[in-house]
C-alpha positions in Angstrom: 19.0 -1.5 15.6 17.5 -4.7 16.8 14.3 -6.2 14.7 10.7 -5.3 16.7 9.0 -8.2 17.8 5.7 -9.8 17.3 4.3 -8.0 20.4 6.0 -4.7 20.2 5.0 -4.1 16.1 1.5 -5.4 17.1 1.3 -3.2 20.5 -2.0 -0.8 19.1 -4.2 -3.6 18.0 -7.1 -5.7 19.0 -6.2 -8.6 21.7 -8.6 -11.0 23.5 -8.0 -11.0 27.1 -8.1 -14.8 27.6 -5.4 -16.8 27.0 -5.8 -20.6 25.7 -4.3 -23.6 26.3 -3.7 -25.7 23.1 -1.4 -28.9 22.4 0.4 -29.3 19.5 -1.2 -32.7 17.6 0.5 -32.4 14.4 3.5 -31.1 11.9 3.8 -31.2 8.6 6.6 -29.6 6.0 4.7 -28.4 3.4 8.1 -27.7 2.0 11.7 -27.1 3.0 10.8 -23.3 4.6 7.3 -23.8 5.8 5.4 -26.0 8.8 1.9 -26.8 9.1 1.0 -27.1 12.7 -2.8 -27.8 14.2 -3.2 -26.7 17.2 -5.9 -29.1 19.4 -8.0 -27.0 21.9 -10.1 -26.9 24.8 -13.2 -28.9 24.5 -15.3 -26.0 23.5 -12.7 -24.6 21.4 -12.3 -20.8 20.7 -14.1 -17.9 18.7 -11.8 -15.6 16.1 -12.4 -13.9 13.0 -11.3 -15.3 9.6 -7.6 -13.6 9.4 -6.9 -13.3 12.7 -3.6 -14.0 14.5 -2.6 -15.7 17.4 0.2 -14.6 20.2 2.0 -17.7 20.7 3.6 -18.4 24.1 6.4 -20.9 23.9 8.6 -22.1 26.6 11.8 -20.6 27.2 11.2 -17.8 25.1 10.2 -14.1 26.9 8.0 -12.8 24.2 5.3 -14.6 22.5 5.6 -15.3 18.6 3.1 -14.0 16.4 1.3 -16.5 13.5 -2.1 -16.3 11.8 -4.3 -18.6 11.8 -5.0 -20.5 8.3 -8.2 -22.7 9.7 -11.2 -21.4 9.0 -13.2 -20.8 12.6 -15.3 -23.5 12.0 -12.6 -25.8 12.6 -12.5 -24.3 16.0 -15.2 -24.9 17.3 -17.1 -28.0 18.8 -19.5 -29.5 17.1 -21.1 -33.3 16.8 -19.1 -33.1 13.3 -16.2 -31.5 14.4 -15.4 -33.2 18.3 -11.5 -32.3 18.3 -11.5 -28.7 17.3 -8.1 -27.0 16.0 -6.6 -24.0 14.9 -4.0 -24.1 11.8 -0.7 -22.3 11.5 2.0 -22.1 8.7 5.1 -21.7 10.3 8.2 -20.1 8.0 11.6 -21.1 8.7 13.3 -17.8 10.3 16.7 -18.0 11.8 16.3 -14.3 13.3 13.0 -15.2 14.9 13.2 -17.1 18.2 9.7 -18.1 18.1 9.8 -19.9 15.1 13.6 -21.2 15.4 11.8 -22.7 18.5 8.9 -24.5 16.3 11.5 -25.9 13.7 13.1 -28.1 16.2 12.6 -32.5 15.6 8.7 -32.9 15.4 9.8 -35.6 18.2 10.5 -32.9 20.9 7.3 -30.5 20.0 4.5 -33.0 19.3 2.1 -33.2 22.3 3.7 -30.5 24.3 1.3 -27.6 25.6 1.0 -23.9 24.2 -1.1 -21.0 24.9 -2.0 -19.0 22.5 -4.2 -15.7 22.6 -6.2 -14.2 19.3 -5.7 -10.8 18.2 -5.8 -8.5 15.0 -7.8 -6.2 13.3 -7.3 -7.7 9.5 -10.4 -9.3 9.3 -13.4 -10.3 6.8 -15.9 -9.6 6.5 -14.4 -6.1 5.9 -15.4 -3.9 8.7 -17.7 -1.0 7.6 -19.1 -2.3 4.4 -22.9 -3.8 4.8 -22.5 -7.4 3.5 -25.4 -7.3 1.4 -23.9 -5.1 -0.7 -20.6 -6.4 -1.2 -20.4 -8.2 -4.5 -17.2 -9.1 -5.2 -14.1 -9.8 -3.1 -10.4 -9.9 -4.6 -7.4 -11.4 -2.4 -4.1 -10.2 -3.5 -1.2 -12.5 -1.5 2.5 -12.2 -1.8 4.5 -15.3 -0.3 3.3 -16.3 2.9 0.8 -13.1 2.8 -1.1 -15.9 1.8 -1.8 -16.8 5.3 -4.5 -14.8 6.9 -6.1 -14.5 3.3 -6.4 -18.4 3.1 -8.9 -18.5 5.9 -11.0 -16.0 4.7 -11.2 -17.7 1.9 -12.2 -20.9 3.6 -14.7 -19.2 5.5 -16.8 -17.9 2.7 -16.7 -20.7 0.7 -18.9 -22.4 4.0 -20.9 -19.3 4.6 -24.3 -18.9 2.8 -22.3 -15.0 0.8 -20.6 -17.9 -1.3 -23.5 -17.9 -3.5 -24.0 -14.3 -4.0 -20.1 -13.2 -4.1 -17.4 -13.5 -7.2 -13.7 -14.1 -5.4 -10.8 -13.7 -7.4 -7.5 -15.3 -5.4 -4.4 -13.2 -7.5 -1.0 -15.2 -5.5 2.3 -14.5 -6.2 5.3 -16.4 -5.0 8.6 -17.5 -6.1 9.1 -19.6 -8.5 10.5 -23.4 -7.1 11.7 -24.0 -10.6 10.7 -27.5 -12.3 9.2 -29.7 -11.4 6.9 -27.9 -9.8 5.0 -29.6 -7.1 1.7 -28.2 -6.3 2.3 -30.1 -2.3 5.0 -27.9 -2.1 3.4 -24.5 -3.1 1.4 -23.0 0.5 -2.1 -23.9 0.4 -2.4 -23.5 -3.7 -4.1 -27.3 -3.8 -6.4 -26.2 -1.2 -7.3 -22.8 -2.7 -7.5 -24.4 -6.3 -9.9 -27.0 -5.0 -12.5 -24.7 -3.7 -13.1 -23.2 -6.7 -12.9 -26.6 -8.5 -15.7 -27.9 -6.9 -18.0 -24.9 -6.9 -18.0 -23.7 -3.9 -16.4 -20.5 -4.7 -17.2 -18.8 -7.7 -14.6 -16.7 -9.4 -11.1 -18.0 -9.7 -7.3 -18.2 -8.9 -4.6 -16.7 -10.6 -0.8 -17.7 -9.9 2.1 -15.7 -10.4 5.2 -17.2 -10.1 8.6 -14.6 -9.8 12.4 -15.0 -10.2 13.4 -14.4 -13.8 12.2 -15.8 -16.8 8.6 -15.2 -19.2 5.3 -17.5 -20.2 3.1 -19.2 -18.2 2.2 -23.1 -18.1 0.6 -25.2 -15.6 1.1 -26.8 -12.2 0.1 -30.4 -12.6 -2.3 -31.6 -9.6 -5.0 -34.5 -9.3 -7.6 -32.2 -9.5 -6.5 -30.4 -13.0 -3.9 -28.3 -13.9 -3.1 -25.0 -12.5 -2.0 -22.4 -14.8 0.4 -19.5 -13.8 2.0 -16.6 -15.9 5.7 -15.7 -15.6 5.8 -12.5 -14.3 5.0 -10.1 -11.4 1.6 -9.2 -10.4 0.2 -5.5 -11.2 -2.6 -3.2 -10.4 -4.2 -4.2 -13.9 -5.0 -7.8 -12.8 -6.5 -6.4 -9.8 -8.3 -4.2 -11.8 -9.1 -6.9 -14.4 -10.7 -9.0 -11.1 -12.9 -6.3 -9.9 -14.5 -6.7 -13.4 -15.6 -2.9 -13.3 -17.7 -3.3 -9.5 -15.0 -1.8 -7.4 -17.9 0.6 -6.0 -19.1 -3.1 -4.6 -15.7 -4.8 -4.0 -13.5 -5.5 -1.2 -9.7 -5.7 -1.9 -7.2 -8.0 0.5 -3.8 -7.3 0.5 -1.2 -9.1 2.2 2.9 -9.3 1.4 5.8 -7.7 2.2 5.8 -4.3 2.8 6.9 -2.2 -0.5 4.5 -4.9 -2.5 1.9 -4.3 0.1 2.4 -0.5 0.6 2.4 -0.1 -3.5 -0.8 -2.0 -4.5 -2.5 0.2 -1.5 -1.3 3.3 -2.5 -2.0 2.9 -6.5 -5.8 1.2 -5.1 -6.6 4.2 -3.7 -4.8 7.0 -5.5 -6.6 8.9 -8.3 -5.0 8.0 -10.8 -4.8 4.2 -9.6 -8.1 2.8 -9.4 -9.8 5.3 -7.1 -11.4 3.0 -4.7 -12.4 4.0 -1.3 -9.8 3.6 1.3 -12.3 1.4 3.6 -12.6 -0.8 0.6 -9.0 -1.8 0.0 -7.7 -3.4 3.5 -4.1 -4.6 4.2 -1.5 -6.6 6.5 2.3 -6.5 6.3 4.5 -10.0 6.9 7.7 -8.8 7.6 
């Protein structure tokens, strides 16, 4: 049975009915599996919501790709501060998907070429239903590149005036690259670890790196060590995060499915953690 696509496994949600036409300005390999593209746009830029995703039409290709944006929406829009607006997408290395097969050809070929691009999705912050003012605490759970969606809510509260009342707790899980471990090389941990690091966040990140072995240490980076534990991410550090407010938290979760499917099931269950089911919200990366 052949794989869904972007468009089919996304038919039933939320899509703008514009379509946008952006250029490709810039790649970067984070490392050997994942891009970085920014995306310029039109003068004005475009409106989405932190975690949003984009339908991405490329040439030659008869379905568009699907990738979330990273940016924060700020970055997309116009400003005095901000005159080349952008959107941000992190781009894994896929064989079986056209669309990105098609975005890991030579930078040479794809730089300055055109794309168009429309926003869509429902996994959004702030979480829809909950008043803002009372929402205390947020926690982010991200498996691999589940980190995507989550990274730009992130960014977006740490510029919004809820930073100051809100505690956000960032639990990321990902394989273990083995030494030496290069924080460049681990998706948008430097950027995540920085926010907090200067203040603008309060709470914390805590890594969890996977594939065999126990412990803990530290990532070394320029703006302090990172520490991680040896060892797969449970419902008790979720629990441990929501630091006994889960009747005033939000809980993000984004990974592959059974790691997705398993943290929403024991979040909500009874004998989980018993939080309301428009408390805990999820996406799958498949």
């Amino acid at each position: 049975m052949s794989k869904e696509s972007h468009i089919e496994r996304t038919a039933a949600e939320p899509r703008d009915a514009a379509l946008h036409q952006t250029i490709i300005a810039s790649i970067d390999q984070t490392n050997p599996s994942i891009r970085i593209f920014h995306l310029t746009l039109p003068t004005l830029g475009i409106k989405f919501l932190p975690g949003q995703w984009l339908d991405v039409y490329l040439p030659f290709l008869p379905k568009p790709g699907g990738f979330t944006i990273t940016s924060p929406p700020s970055h997309a829009l116009y400003s005095p501060s901000n005159p080349n607006p952008y959107v941000e997408l992190a781009v894994q290395r896929s064989p079986s998907n056209p669309a990105a097969s098609y975005l890991y050809q030579p930078p040479s070929i794809l730089l300055n070429t055109p794309v168009s691009v429309r926003v869509g999705g429902s996994f959004v912050y702030p979480p829809p239903g909950i008043p803002q003012r009372g929402l205390k605490r947020v926690v982010f759970v991200a498996g691999g590149v589940g980190v995507n969606p989550l990274v730009s809510m992130l960014s977006s509260i740490a510029e919004g005036p809820e930073a100051a009342e809100l505690e956000v707790w960032f639990l990321y899980s990902m394989r273990d690259p083995g030494a030496p471990r290069d924080v460049k090389g681990m998706l948008f941990v430097e950027r995540i670890a920085e926010l907090f690091r200067t203040g603008k966040l309060k709470g914390g990140l805590k890594l969890f790196l996977t594939g065999g072995g126990e412990g803990g240490g530290v990532v070394r980076w320029e703006g302090g060590d990172v520490p991680f534990e040896k060892r797969r991410m449970g419902l008790g550090d979720v629990d441990e995060a929501l630091g006994g407010e889960k009747e005033k938290a939000a809980v993000y979760v984004c990974g592959l499915p059974a790691m997705t499917d398993e943290f929403v099931e024991r979040l909500v269950a009874d004998d989980g953690l018993g939080m309301e089911k428009g408390s805990v919200l999820s996406e799958k990366w498949w």
